[in-house]
KEKOL-199874 format. One record per residue: residue number from 1; x, y, z of N, C-alpha, C in turn. Coordinates in pm, whole numbers, plus 50000, padded with zeros to 5 digits. Atoms other than C-alpha are relative to their C-alpha. Layout:
# residues N
+-----+-------+--------+-------+--------+---------+-------+-------+--------+-------+
!   n ! neast ! nnorth !   nup ! caeast ! canorth !  caup ! ceast ! cnorth !   cup !
+-----+-------+--------+-------+--------+---------+-------+-------+--------+-------+
! NUM !     X !      Y !     Z !      X !       Y !     Z !     X !      Y !     Z !
...
+-----+-------+--------+-------+--------+---------+-------+-------+--------+-------+
END
This chain:
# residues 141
+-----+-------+--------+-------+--------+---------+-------+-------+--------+-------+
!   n ! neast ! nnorth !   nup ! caeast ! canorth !  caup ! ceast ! cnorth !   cup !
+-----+-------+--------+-------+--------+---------+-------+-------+--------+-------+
!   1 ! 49965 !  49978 ! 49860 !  20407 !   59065 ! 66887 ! 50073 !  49877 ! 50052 !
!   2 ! 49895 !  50115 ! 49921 !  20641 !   58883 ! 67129 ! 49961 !  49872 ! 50038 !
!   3 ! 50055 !  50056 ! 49891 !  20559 !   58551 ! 67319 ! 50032 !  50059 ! 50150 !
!   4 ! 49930 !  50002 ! 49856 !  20733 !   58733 ! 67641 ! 49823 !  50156 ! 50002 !
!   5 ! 50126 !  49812 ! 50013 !  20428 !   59100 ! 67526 ! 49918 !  49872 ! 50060 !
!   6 ! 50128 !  50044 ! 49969 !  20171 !   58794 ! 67521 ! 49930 !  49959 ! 50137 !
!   7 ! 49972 !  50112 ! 49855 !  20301 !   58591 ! 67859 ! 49989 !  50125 ! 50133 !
!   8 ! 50001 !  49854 ! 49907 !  20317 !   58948 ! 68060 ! 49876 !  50018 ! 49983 !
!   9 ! 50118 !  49935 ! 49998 !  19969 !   59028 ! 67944 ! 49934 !  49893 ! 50094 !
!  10 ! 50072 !  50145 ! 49955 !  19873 !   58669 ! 68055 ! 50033 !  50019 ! 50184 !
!  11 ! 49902 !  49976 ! 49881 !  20073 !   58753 ! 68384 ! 49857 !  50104 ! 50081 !
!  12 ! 50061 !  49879 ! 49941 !  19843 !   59073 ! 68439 ! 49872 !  49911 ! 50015 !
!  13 ! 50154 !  50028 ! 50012 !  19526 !   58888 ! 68370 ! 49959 !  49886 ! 50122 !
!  14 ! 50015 !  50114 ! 49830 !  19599 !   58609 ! 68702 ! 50009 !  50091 ! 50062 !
!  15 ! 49966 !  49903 ! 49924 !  19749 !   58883 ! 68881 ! 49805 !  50080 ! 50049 !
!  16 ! 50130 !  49937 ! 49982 !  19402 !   59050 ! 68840 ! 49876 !  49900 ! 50066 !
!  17 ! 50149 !  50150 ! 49931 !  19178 !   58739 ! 68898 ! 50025 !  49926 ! 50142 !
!  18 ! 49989 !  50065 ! 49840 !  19364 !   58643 ! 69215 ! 50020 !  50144 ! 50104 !
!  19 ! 50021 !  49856 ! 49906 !  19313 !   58977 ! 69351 ! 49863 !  50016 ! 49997 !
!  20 ! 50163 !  49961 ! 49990 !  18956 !   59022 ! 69246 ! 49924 !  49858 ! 50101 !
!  21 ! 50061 !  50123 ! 49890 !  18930 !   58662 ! 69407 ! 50002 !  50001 ! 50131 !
!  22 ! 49968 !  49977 ! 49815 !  19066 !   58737 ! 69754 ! 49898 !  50053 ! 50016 !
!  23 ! 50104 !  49878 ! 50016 !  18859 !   59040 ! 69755 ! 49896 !  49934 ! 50101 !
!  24 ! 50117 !  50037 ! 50033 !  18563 !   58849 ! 69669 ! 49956 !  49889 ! 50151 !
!  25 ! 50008 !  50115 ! 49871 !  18655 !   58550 ! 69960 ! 50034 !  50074 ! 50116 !
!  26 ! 50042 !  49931 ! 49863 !  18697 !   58794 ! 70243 ! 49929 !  50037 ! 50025 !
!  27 ! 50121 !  49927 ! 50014 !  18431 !   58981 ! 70165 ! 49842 !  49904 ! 50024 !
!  28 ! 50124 !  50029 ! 50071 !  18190 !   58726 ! 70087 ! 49901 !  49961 ! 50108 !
!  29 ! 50109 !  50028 ! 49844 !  18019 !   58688 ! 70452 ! 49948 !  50205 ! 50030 !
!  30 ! 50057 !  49844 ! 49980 !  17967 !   59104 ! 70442 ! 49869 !  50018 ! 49865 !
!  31 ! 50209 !  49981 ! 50034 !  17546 !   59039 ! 70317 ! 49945 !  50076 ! 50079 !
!  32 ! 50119 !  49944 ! 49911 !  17257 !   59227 ! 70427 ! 49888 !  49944 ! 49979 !
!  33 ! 50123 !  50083 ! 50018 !  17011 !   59001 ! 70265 ! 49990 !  49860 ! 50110 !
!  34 ! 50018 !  50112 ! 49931 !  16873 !   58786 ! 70529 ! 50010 !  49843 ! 49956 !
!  35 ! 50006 !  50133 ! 50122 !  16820 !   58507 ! 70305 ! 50169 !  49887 ! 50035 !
!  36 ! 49869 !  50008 ! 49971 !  17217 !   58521 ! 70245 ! 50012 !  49954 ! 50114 !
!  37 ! 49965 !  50011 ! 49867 !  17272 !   58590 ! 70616 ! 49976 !  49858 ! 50035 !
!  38 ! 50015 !  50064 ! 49940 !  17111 !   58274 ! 70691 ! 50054 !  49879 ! 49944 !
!  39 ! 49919 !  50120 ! 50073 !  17260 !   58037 ! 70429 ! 50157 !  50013 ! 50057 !
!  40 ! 49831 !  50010 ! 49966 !  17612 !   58145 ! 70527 ! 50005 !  49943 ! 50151 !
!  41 ! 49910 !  50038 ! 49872 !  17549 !   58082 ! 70891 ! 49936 !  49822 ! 50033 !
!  42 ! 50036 !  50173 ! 50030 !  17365 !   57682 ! 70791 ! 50170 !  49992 ! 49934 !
!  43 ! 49914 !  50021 ! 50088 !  17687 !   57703 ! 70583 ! 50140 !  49936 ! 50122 !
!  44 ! 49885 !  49977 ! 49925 !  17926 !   57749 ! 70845 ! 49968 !  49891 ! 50153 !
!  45 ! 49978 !  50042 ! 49890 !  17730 !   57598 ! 71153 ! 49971 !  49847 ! 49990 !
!  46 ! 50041 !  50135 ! 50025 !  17630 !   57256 ! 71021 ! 50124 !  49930 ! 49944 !
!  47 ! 49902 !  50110 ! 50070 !  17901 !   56977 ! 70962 ! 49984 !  49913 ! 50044 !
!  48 ! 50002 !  50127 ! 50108 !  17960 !   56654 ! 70822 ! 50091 !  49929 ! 50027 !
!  49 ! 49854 !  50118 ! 50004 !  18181 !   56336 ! 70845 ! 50060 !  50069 ! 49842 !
!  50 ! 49945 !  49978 ! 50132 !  18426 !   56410 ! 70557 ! 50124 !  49904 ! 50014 !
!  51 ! 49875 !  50107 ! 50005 !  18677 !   56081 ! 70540 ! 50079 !  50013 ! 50133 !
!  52 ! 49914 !  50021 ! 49867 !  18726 !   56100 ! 70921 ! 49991 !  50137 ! 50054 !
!  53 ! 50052 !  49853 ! 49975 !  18669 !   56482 ! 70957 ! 49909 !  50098 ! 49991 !
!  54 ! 50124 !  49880 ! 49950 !  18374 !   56726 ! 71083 ! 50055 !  50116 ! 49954 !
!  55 ! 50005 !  49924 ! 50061 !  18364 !   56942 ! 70833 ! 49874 !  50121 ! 49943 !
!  56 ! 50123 !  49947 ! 50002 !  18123 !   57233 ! 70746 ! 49974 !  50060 ! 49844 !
!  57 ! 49981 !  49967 ! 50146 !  18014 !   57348 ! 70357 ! 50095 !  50121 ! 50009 !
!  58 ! 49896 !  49912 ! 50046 !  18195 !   57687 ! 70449 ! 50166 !  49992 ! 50042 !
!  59 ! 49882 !  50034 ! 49943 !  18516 !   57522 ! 70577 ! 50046 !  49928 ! 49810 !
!  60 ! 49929 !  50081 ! 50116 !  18518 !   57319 ! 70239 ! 50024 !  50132 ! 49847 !
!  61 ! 49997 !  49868 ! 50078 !  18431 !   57652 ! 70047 ! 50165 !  50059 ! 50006 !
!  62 ! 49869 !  49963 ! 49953 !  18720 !   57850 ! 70214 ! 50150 !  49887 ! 49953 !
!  63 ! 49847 !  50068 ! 50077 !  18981 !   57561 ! 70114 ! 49954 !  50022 ! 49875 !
!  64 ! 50002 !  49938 ! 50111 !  18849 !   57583 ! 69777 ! 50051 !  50084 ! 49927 !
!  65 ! 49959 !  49845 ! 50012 !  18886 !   57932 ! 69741 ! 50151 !  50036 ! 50044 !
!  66 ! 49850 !  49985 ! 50016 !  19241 !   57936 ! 69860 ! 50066 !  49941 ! 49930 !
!  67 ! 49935 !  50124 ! 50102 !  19331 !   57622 ! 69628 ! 50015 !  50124 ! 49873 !
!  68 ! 49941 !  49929 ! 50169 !  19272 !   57879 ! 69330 ! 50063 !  50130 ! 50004 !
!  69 ! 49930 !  49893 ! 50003 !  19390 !   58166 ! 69508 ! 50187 !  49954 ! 49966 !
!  70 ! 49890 !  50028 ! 50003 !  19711 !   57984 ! 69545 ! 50063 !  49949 ! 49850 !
!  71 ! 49991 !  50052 ! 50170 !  19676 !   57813 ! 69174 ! 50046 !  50111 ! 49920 !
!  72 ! 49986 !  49884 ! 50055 !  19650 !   58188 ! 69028 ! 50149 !  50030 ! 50046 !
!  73 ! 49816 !  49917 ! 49992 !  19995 !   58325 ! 69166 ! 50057 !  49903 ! 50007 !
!  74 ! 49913 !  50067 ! 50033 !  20160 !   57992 ! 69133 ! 49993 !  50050 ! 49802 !
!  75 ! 49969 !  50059 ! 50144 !  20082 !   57989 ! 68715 ! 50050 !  50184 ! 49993 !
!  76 ! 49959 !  49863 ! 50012 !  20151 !   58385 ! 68764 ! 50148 !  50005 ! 50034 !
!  77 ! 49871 !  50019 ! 49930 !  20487 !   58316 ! 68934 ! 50098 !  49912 ! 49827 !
!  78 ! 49909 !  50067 ! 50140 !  20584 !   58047 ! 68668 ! 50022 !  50068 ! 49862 !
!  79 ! 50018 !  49979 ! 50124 !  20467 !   58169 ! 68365 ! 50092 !  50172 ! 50010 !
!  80 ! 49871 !  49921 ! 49981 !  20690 !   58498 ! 68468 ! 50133 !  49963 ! 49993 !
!  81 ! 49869 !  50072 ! 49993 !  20968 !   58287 ! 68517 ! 50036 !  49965 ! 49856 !
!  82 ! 49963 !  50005 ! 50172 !  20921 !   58139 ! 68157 ! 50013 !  50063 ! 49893 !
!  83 ! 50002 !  49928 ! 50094 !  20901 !   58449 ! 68001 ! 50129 !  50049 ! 49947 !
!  84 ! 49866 !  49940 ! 50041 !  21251 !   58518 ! 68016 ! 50091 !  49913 ! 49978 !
!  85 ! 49939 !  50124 ! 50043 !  21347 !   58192 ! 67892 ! 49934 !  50006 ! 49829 !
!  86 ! 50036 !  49965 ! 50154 !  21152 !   58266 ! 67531 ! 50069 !  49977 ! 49901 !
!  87 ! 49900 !  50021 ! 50128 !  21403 !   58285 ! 67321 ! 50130 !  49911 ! 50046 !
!  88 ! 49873 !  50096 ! 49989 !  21636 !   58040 ! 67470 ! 49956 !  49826 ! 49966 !
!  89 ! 50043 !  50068 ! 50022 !  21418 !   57776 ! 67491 ! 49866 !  49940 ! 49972 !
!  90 ! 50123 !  50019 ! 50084 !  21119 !   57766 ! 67261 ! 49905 !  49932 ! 50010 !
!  91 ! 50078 !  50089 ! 50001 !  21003 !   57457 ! 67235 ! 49938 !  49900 ! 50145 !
!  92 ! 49996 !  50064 ! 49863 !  21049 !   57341 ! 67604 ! 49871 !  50102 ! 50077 !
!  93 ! 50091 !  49904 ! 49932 !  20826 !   57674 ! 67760 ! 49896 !  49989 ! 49914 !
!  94 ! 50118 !  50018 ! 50079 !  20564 !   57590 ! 67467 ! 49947 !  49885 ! 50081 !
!  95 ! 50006 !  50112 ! 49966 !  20571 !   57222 ! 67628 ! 49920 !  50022 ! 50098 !
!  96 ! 50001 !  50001 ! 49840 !  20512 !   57376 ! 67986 ! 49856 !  50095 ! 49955 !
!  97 ! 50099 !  49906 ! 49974 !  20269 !   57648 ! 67878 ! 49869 !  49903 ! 49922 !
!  98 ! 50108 !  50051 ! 50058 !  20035 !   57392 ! 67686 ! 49908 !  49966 ! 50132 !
!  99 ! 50086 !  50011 ! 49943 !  19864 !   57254 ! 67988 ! 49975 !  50075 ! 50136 !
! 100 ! 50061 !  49905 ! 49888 !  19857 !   57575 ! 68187 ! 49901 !  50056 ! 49900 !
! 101 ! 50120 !  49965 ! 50067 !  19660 !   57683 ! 67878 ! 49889 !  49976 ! 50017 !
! 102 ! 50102 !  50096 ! 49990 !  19447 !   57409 ! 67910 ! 49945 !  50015 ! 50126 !
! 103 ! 50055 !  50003 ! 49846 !  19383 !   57472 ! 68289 ! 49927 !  50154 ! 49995 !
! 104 ! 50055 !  49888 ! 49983 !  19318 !   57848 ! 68231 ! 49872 !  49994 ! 49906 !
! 105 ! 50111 !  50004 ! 50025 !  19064 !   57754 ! 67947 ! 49854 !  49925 ! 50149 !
! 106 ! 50106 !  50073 ! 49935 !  18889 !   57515 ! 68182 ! 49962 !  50107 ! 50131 !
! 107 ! 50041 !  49853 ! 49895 !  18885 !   57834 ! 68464 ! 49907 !  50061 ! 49903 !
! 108 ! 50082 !  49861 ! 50080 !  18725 !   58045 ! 68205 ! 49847 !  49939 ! 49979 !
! 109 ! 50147 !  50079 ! 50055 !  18421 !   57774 ! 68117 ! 49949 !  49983 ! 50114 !
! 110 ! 50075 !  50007 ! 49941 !  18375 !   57673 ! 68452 ! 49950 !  50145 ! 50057 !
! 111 ! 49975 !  49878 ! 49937 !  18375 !   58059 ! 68537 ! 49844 !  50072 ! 49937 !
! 112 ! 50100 !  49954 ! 50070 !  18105 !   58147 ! 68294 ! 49895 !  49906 ! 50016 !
! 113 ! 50115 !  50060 ! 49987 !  17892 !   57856 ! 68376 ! 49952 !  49988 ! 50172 !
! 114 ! 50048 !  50020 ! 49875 !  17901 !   57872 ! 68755 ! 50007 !  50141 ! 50081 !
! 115 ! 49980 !  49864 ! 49898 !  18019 !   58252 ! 68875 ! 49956 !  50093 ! 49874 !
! 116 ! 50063 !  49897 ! 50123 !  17989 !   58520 ! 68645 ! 50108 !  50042 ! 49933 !
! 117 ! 49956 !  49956 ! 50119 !  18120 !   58730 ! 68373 ! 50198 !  50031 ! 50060 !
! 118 ! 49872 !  49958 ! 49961 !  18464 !   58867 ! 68571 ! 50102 !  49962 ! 49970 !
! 119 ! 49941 !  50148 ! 50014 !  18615 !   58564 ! 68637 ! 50039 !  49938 ! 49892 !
! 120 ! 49977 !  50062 ! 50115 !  18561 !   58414 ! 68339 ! 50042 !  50039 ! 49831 !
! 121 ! 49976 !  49985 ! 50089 !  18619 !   58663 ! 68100 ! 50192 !  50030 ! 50027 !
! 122 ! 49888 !  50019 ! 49946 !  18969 !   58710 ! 68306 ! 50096 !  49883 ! 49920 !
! 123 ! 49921 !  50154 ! 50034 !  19082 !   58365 ! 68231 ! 50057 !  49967 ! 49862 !
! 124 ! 49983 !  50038 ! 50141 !  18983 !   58356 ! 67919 ! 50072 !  50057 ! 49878 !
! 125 ! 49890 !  49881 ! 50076 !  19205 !   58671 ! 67816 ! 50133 !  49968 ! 50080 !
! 126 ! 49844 !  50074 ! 49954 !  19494 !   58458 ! 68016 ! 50008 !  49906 ! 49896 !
! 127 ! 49973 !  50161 ! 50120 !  19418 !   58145 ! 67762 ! 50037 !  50093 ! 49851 !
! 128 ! 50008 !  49962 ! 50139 !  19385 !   58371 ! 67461 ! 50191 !  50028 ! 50013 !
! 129 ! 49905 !  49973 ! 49963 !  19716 !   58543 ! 67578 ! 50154 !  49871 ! 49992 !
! 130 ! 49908 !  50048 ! 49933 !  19919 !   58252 ! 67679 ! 49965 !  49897 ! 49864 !
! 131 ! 49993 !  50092 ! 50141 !  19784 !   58056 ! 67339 ! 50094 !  50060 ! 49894 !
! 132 ! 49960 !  49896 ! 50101 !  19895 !   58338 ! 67119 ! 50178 !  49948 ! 50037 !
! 133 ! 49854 !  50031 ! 49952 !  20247 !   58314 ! 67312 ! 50028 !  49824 ! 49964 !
! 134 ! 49957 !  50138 ! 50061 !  20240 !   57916 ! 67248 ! 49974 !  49987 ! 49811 !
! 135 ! 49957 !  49957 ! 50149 !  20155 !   58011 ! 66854 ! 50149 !  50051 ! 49981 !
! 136 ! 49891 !  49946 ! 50001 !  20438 !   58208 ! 66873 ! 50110 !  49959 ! 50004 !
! 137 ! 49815 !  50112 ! 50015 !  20726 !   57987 ! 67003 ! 50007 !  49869 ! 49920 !
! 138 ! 49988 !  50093 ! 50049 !  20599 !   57769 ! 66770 ! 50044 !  50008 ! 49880 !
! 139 ! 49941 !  49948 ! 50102 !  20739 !   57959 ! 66446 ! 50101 !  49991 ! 50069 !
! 140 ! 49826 !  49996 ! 49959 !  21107 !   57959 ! 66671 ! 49974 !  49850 ! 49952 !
! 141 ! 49953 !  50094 ! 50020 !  21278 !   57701 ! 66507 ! 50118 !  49936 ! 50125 !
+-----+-------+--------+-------+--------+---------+-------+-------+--------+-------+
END
């Protein structure tokens, strides 16, 4: 198979994880467990000096959570872009895709050790994907 079949599959598999992520961060104040209910609203009504700014854990959450929403459709954006560079320039889009590899493994580990299975098996079928595609342009001479 292609590196451009592998880099498209890799494409689908952010595409999917920054959609199941939004989702997940709009949603994630719609609890019925009191418990919940009451951590989200310590979460939200209690803040903190943070380097000069009164900040609250769900203010730092919420940036978080957009940092990787925005992370996901940037390497989804690029790694589209490089797909149709493949066969022109091999060794240069291998160069670029090595340490988005490396960023999507490290999504997939922390994904499985801190959220659950979704997430992390997501990622980890972007790394497999987007490795396979850096195998690949690595037979182009």
């Amino acid at each position: 198979m292609s590196p451009k079949f592998f880099l498209r599959l890799s494409v689908g598999c952010l595409l999917f994880f920054a959609l199941g992520h939004s989702i997940g961060h709009f949603t994630r104040h719609n609890v019925s467990d009191p418990k919940a209910k009451e951590i989200l609203r310590q979460m939200s009504e209690n803040k903190f000096d943070m380097f000069g700014q009164m900040r609250s854990y769900d203010e730092n959450y919420t940036g978080m959570s957009f940092n990787l929403i925005l992370t996901l459709l940037t390497f989804a954006v690029v790694i589209s872009l490089l797909t149709s560079q493949t066969e022109k320039y091999p060794r240069f889009i291998r160069n670029i895709l090595i340490p988005i590899s490396v960023c999507l493994l490290g999504f997939s580990v922390t994904s499985f050790i801190y959220f659950f299975y979704i997430p992390a098996v997501t990622s980890m079928l972007a790394y497999i994907f987007v490795t396979l595609s850096i195998l690949s342009l690595s037979k182009h001479k």
